[in-house]
Each structure stands twice: as C-alpha cells, then as structure tokens.
C-alpha positions in Angstrom: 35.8 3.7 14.9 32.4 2.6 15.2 29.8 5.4 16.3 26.5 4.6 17.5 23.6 5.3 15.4 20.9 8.5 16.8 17.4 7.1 16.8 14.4 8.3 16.0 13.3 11.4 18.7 16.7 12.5 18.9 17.0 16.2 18.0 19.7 15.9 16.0 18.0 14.3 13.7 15.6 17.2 13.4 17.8 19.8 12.7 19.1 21.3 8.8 23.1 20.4 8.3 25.4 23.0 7.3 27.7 23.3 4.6 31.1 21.6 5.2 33.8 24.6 4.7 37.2 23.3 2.5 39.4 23.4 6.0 37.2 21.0 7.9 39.2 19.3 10.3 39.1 15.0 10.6 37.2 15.1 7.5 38.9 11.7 6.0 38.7 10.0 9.7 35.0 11.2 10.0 34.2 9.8 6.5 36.2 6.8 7.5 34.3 5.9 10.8 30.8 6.6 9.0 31.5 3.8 6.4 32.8 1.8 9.7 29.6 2.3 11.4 27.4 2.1 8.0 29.0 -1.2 7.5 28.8 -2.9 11.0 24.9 -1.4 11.3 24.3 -3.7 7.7 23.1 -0.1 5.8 23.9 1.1 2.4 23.7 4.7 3.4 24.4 7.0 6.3 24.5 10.8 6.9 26.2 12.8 9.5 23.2 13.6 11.3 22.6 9.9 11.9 25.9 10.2 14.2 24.8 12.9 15.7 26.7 15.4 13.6 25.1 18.3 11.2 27.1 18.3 8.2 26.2 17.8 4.9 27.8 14.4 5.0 26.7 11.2 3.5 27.9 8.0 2.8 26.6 5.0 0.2 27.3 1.9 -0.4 24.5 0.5 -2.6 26.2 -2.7 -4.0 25.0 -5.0 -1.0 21.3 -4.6 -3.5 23.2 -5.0 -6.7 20.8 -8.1 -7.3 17.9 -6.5 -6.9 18.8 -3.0 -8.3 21.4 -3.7 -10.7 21.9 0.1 -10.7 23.7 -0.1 -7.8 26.6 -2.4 -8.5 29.9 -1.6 -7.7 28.3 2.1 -6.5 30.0 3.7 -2.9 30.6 7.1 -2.8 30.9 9.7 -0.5 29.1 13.1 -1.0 29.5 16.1 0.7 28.0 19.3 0.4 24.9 17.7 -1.9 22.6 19.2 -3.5 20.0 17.2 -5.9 17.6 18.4 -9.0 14.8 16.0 -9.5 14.4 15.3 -13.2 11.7 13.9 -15.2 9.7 10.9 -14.3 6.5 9.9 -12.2 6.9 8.7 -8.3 7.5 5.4 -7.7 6.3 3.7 -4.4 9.0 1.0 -2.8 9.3 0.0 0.8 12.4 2.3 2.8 13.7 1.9 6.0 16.3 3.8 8.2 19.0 2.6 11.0 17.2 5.8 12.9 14.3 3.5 12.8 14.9 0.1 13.9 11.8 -2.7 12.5 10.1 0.3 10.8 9.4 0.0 6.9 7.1 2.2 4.8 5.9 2.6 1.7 7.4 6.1 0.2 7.1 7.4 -3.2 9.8 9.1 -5.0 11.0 9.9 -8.3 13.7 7.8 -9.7 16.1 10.0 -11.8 17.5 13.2 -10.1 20.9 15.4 -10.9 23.0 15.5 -8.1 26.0 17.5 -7.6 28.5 17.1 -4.9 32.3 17.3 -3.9 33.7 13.7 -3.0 36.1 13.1 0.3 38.8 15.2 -1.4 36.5 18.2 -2.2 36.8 17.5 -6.1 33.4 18.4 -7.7 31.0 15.8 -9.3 27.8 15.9 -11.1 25.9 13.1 -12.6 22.6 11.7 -13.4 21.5 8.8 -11.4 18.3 6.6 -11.8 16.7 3.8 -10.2 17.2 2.7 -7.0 20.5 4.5 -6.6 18.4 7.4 -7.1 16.4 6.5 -3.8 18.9 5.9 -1.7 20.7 9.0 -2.7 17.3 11.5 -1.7 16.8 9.4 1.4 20.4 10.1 2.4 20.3 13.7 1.7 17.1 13.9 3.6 18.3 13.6 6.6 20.7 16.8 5.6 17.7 18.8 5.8 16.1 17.5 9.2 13.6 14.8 7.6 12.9 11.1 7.9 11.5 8.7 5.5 8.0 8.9 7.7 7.8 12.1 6.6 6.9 11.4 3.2 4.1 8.7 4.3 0.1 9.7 5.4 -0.8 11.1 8.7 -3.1 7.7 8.7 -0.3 5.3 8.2 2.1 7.6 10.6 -1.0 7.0 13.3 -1.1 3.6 12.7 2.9 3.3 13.6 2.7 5.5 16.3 3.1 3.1 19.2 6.4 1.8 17.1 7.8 5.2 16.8 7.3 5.9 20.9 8.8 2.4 21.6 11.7 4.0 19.6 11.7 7.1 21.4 11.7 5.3 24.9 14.1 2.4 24.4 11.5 -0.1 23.8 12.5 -0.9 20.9 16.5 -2.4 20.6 18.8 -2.9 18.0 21.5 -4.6 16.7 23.9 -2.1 16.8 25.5 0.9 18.9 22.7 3.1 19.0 21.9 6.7 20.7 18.2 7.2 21.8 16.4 10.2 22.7 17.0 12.5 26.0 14.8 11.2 28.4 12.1 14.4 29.3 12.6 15.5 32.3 
C-alpha cells in the first residue's frame, strides 16, 4: 500500500526513532509498503519517520544512480535498527535532496566510507563497509532516525536564503507529485 510522504514541518519528522523490538508486529507489510511508497515517490531511500512512523526503519534502493555512482548497482536493502561508524576520509560536498522536501536541493558535505551495522527484514545481523555514494544515501537515511533533515547540515546563510521555500512547504504552497502529509495547520 502506498503511504503518503510527511513533509517538511511535520513533527514527526523531528522526533528520535526507537529501536524496533524482535516481536514487532506487520514488520514485513510495513517494510513492504515503504518500498511501495519509495518507489511510486521516484526515491532511492525512505525511513519510517518519513511515513509518519518512529522506528528505526529504512529502506534503499540505490541502483536507479547505478550510472552515476556505480557503487550503487544492484544495491536495495532494508536496515533496521542502524547504527553507522564513520571511517576515514575527508567530506565531500554533492547536491541531496529529500521527498520531505519537495524542489529543495542543497549542497551537504559528508564523508564517504562509514561501517554500518544493521539487522535486515528478518532480524539477521549485517555489518559492512560501504563507500561512495551508497555511503550518502545510507547517513541521509539514518538521519532522519534521529530527528534531522539534510538542511541541517547546510549554513544558517543558505538555510535563510531557502526560507520562503521551506514555509511554502510548511503551508501547502508547495505541491508534489506524490501522496503527501503536510504540517498541522497552527491554530
């Protein structure tokens, strides 16, 4: 099933995931409709919180970029329960965007060869060493597992300078392609 996609301003979004226990309940179907939406919103990654849940659930499907980032072929996984170790290596600056933030991209630096260990859709432990652009996609991701956005790595300058793009987010201004969950209107 396709779920709609929380926006930027949503709460939700804000907020640090827990830990997914072993005897979590619709756990396949969850990881199942995440792809769904993932897929249908044209993304190569999506975490729980995007859908308005706060587990530590992400999904990744990085071959769509295979020809740019040849690290990425043939990768999809599912991680639950992630937890990354940046290794060795200076930042690198590349262009990110988000589904939480329709039209919005941003120059973000981040290293590009972390550990990451994590338990796959049947709980079965994996560790490995991942580089490149798989590497960014993977931090973004997880991110969001601890309450941040992509804008948060950026300068207060440039995040002034998007401002009006982030509010026209937050009131509905600004539209998407796909299913999509915007902020509570204040009351």
């Amino acid at each position: 099933m396709r779920l709609p996609v929380y926006l930027y301003g949503h709460p939700v979004l804000r907020k640090e995931s827990i830990a997914v226990p072993a005897d979590y309940e619709g756990l396949k179907e969850l990881v199942a409709n995440m792809y769904e939406t993932m897929y249908a919103s044209e993304g190569v990654g999506l975490a729980a919180p995007q859908i308005g849940r706060n587990d530590r659930i992400v999904v990744i499907d990085a071959d769509p970029v295979s020809d740019t980032f040849p690290e990425c072929a043939g990768r999809k996984f599912t991680l639950i329960n992630p937890v990354i170790e940046i290794l060795d290596g200076d930042p690198v600056t590349r262009p990110e965007g988000c589904l939480s933030l329709p039209g919005l991209s941003e120059n973000v630096s981040r290293v590009e060869h972390i550990r990451l260990k994590w338990l796959d859709e049947n709980l079965e432990p994996h560790e490995e060493e991942i580089s490149g652009f798989l590497a960014r996609i993977v931090q973004h991701e997880c991110d969001h597992l601890e309450g941040k956005l992509y804008i948060d790595h950026i300068s207060m300058i440039r995040r002034q300078l998007i401002k009006s793009k982030l509010n026209g987010i937050i009131t509905g201004r600004i539209r998407c392609d796909y299913p999509a969950k915007y902020a509570p209107k204040k009351k």
